[in-house]
C-alpha positions in Angstrom: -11.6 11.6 -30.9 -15.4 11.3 -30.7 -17.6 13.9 -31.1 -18.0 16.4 -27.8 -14.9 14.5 -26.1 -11.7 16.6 -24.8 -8.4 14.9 -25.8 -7.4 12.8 -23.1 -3.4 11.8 -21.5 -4.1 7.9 -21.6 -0.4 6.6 -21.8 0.0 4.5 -24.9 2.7 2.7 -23.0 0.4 1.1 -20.7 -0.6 -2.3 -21.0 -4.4 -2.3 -22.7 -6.1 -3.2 -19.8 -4.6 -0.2 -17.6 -5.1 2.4 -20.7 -8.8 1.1 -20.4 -9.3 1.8 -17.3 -7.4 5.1 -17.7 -9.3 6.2 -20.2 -12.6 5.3 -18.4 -11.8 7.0 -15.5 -11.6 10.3 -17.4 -14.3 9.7 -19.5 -16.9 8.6 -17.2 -15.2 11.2 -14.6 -15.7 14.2 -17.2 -19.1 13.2 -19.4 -20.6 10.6 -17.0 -21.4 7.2 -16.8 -24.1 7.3 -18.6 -23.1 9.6 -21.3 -20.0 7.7 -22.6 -20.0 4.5 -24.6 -17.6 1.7 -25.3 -16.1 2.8 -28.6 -15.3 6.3 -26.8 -13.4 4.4 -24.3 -11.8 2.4 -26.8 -11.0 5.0 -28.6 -9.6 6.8 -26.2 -7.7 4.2 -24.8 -5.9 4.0 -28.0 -7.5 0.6 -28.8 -10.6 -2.1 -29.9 -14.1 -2.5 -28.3 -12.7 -6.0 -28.7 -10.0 -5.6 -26.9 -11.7 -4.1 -24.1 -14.6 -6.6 -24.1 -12.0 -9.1 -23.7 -10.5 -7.6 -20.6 -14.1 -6.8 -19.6 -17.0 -8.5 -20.7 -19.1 -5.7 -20.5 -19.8 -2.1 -20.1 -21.1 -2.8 -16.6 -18.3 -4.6 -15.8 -15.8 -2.0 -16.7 -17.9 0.6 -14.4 -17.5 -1.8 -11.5 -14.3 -2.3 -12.3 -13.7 1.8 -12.3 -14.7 2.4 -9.3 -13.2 -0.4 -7.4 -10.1 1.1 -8.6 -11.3 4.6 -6.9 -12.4 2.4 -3.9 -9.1 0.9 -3.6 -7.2 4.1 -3.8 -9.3 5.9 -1.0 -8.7 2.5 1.2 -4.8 3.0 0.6 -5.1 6.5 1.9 -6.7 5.2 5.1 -4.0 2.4 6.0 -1.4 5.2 5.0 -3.2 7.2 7.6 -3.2 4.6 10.3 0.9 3.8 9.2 1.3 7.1 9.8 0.2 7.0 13.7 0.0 3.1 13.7 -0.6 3.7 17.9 -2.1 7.4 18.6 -5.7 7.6 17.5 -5.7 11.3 18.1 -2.6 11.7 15.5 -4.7 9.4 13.2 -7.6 11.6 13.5 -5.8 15.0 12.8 -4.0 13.2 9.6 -7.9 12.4 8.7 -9.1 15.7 9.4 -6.3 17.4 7.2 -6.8 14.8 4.2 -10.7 16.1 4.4 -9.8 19.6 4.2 -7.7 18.8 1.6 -10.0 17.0 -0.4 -12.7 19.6 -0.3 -10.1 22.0 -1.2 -9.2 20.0 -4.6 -11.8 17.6 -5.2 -11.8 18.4 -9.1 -14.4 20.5 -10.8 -17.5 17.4 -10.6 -16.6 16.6 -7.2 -16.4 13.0 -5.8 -16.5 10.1 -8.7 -17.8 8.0 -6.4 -21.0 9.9 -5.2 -21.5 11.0 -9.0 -21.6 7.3 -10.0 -24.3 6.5 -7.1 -26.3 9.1 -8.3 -26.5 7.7 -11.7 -26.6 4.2 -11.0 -29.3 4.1 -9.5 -30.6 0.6 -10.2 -30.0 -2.3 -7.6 -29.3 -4.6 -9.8 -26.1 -2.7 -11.3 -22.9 -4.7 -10.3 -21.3 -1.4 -9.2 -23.7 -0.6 -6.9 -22.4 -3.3 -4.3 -18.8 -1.6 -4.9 -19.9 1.7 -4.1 -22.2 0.5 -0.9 -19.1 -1.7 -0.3 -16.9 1.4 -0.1 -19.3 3.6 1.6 -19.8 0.8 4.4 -16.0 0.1 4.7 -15.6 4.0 5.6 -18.2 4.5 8.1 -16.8 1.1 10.2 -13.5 2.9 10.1 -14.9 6.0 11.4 -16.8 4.4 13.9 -13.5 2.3 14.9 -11.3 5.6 14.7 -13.7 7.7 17.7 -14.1 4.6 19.7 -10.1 4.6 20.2 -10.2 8.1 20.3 -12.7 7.5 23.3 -15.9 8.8 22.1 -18.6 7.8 24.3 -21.1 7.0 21.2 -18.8 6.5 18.1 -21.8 5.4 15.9 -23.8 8.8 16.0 -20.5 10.6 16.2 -19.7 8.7 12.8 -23.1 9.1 10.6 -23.0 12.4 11.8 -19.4 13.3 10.4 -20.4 10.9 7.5 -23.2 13.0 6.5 -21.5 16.6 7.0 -18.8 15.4 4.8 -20.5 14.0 1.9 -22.9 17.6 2.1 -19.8 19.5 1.9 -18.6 17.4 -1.4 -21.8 17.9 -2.9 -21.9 21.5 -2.2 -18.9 21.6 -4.2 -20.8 21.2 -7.4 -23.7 22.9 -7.0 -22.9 26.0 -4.4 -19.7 27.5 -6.2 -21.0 30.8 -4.1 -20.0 29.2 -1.0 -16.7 31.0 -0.6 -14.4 29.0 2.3 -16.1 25.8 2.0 -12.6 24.1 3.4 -12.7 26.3 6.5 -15.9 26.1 7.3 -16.6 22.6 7.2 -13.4 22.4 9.1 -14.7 24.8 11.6 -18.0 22.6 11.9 -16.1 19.3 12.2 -14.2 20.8 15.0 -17.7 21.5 16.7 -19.1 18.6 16.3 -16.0 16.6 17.4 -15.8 19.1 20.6 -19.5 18.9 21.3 -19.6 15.0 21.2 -19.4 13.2 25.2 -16.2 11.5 25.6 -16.4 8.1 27.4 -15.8 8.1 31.2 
């Protein structure tokens, strides 16, 4: 194992492709994007950089590729959601607000991949940037979507505003480990919010 990375539980029975991505995932997910190369992930993967630059064709590539796979996971927990309650908005919105609680309760010890990664990637040009805006966009339509049929009067507001609470409370995760009841309380606040919000006539 390279120097400074933690064994990993990459399945060698994987096809090399999935082990890759595997291994990225906790690489990039533990040390950062930035701070892990391609023969760590190759390594790790229990593989070649030649292997992996033939599944990938680059570093960049493989990042993109990452977190579309996180991107895709969180979209399957929505339609699971909506599957769930496929026609009661308000049962939709309770299995949302338990999966957030649930999330901050256990979001790992670096908090959201996602948000990490759009911290560090911070240049335009970067082919994951477009999945992560992607992503980002794709969850504030459903929001917005979700209160209309709920029957909030302006779902839009009500939707950048929960937005914005939430992705504070996962950041606060990292950096505030003081905060004792972060769950609850951002619960408590969603719950306000939701309440205080006009409901259409």
């Amino acid at each position: 194992m390279s120097k400074g990375l933690q064994p990993t539980s990459v399945s060698p029975d994987l096809p090399p492709r999935q082990r890759i991505l595997a291994a990225a995932r906790e690489l990039f997910y533990q040390h950062g994007i930035r701070a892990v190369g391609v023969e760590a992930i190759a390594e790790t993967a229990l593989t070649n950089k030649m292997t992996l630059y033939r599944h990938f064709g680059s570093k960049d590539d493989l990042v993109a590729a990452y977190l579309q796979s996180l991107a895709d996971e969180g979209d399957a927990r929505w339609e699971q959601l909506v599957a769930a309650a496929p026609d009661d908005p308000a049962a939709q919105l309770e299995g949302w607000l338990a999966h957030v609680e649930a999330i901050v309760i256990d979001c790992g010890d670096r908090g959201c991949a996602i948000a990490n990664a759009a911290v560090e990637l911070r240049d335009s040009d970067h082919p994951a940037r477009r999945v992560i805006e992607d992503y980002k966009t794709r969850k504030r339509h459903r929001l917005i979507a979700l209160f209309g049929a709920v029957g909030y009067a302006e779902p839009e507001t009500l939707a950048d505003e929960v937005f914005l609470l939430c992705e504070g409370a996962r950041f606060s995760n990292q950096c505030c480990a003081m905060l004792v009841g972060r769950a609850s309380r951002l619960m408590s606040m969603l719950r306000s919010l939701l309440a205080r919000h006009p409901r259409a006539t």
